[in-house]
C-alpha positions as CSV (number, residue, x, y, z in Angstrom):
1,X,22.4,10.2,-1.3
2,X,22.1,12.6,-4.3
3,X,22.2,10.4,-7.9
4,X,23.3,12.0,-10.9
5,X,23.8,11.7,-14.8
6,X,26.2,13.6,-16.5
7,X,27.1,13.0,-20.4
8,X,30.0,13.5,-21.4
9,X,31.5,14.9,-25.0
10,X,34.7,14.0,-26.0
11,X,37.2,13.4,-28.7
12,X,38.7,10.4,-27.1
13,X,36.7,7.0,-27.8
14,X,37.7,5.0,-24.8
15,X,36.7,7.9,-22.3
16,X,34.3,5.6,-20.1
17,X,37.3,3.7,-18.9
18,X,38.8,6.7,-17.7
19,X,36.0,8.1,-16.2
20,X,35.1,4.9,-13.8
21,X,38.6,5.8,-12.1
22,X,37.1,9.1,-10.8
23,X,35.6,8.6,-6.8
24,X,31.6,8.8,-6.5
25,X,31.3,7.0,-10.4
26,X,29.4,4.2,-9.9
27,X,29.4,3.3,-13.6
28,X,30.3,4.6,-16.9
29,X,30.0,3.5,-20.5
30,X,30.2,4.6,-23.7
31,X,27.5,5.9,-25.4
32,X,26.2,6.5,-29.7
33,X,24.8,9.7,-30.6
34,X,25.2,13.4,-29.2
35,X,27.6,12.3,-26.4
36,X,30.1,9.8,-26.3
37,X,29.7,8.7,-22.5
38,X,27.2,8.4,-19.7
39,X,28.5,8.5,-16.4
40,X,26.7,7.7,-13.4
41,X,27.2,9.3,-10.4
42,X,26.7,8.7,-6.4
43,X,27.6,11.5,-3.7
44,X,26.4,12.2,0.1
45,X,25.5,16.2,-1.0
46,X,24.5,18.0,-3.7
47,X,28.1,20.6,-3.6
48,X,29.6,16.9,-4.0
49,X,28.6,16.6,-7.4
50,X,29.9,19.6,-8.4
51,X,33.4,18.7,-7.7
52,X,33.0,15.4,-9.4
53,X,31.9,17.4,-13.1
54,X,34.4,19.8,-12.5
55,X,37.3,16.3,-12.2
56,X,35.5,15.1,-15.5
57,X,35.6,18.8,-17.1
58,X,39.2,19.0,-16.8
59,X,40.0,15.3,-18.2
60,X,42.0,16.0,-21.5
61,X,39.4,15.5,-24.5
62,X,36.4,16.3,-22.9
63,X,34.3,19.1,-25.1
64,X,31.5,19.1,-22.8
65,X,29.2,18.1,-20.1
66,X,25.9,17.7,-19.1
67,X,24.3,17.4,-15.6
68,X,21.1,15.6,-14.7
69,X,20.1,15.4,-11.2
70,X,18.1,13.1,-10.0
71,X,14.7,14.3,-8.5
72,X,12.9,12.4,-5.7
């Protein structure tokens, strides 16, 4: 199992509803600051998590992303 946090950048406020929709979030909530959402993230391999930023790139709003793996 491969745990990640990626923040997320966005224009739209109410981004961390529409982010718990995506498969592999296992939660999401809005954040103050730099980034407007942290969303955590669950997947059986690493080239999983790629695909899951890459759904959350391309959600319409989102400026930017970024990716912390979790090391063990």
């Amino acid at each position: 199992m491969v745990r990640a946090i990626i923040l997320v950048k966005s224009r739209k406020k109410l981004i961390a509803a529409r982010l718990r929709k995506i498969k592999s979030v296992s939660d999401s909530f809005p954040t103050s600051g730099q980034f407007d959402a942290v969303v955590m993230i669950e997947v059986d391999e690493l080239s999983h998590l790629k695909d899951v930023a890459y759904q959350i790139q391309t959600i319409g709003g989102v400026e930017r992303t970024e990716t912390m793996v979790e090391v063990q």
